[in-house]
C-alpha positions in Angstrom: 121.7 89.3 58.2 118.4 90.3 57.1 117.2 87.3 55.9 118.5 85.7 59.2 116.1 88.1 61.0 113.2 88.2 58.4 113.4 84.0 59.6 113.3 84.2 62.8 110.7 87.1 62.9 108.0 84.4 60.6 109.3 82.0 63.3 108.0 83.7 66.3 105.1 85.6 64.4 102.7 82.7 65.2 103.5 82.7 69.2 103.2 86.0 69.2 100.1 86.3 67.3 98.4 83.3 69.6 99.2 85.0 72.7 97.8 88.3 74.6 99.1 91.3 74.6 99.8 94.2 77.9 100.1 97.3 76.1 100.3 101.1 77.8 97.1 102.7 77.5 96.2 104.8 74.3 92.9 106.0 72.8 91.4 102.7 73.4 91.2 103.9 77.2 89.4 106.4 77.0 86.4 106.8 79.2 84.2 106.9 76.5 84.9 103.1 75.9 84.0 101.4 79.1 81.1 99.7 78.1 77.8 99.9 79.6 76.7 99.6 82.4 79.3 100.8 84.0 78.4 99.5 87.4 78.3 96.0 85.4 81.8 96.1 84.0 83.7 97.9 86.4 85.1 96.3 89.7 87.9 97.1 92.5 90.5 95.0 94.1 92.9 95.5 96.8 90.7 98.7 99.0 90.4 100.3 95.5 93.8 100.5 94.4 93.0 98.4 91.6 90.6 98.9 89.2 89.7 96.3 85.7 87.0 97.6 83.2 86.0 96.0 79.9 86.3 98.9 77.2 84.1 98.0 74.3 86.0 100.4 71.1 83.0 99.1 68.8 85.6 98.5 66.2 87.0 96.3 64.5 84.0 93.8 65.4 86.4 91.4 65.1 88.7 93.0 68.5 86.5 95.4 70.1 87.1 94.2 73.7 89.7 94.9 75.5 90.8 95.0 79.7 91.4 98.0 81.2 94.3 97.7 84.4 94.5 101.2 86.5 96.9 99.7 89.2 99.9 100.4 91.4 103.1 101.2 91.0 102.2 104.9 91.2 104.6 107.7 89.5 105.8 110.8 90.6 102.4 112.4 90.7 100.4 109.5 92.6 99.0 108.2 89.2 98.6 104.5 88.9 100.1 102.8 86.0 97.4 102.3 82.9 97.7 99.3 80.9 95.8 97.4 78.5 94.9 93.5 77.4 94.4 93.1 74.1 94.7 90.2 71.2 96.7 89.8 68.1 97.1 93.6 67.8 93.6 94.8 68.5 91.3 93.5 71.6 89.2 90.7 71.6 86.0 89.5 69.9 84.2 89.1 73.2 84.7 89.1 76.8 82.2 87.8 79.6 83.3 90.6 82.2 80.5 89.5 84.5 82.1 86.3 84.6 85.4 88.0 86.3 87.0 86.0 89.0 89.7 86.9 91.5 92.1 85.4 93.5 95.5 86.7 95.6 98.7 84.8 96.8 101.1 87.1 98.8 104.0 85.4 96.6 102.5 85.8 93.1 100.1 89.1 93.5 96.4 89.3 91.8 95.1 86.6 89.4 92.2 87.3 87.2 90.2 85.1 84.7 88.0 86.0 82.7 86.3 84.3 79.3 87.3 86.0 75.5 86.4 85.7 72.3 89.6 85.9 69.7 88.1 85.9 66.0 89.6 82.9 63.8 89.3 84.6 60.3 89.7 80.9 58.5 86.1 80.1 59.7 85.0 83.6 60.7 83.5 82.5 64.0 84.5 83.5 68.0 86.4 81.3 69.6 86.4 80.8 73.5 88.7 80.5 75.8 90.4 82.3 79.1 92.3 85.4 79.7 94.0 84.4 82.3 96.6 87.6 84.0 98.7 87.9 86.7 99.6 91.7 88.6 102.3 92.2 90.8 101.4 95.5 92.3 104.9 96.4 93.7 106.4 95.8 90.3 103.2 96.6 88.2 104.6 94.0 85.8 101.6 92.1 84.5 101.9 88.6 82.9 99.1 87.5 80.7 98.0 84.0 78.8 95.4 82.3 77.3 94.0 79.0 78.8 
């Protein structure tokens, strides 16, 4: 059974290591971390109820950067949910936050883009692509990829 399991698990471990990661918020979210300015990579959505951040943890230089999402649902004490992005275990190597875009469709909820880094350790350079995440404020579930 365990080797059954230990196959699977190197099966999967490349998807899973390709593909973002929504992760409840931990010391990564501190305020501390939102990078400066803060009027630069901080914005609202939906009258305020949503907020995104880049939080910039200095290290590992190789995933410093990761999203912050305060957003609806709200628990028993009016809090909104607090949920991170973040890459391959850590953050990214880079996110454009000025580069943000929004959209919203009724059916689907809030879509985001914005452009990260990941760091390929085979040729120790950033490599580009899109962070591309969906948030279904009702629900507060938040589907993320990379495009």
């Amino acid at each position: 059974m365990f080797r059954l399991f230990a196959a699977l698990s190197l099966l999967a471990s490349p998807v899973l290591a390709n593909s973002p990661q929504v992760m409840d918020c931990e010391w990564q979210s501190s305020a501390a971390n939102i990078a400066e300015p803060w009027e630069e990579n901080t914005r609202t959505f939906s009258k305020g109820k949503t907020r995104l951040a880049l939080l910039d943890t200095t290290e590992p230089a190789a995933g410093w950067a990761y999203m912050l999402v305060l957003s609806p649902p709200y628990d028993e004490l009016g809090l909104r949910q607090c949920k991170l992005i973040g890459f391959n275990g850590m953050g990214f190597a880079g996110m454009e936050f000025t580069q943000l875009s929004s959209s919203y469709d009724p059916s689907r909820g809030l879509m985001f883009t914005v452009p990260v880094a990941t760091y390929d350790f085979d040729t120790h350079q950033p490599v580009w692509s899109t962070l591309w995440f969906q948030l279904n404020q009702a629900t507060g579930v938040i589907d993320a990829q990379m495009r």
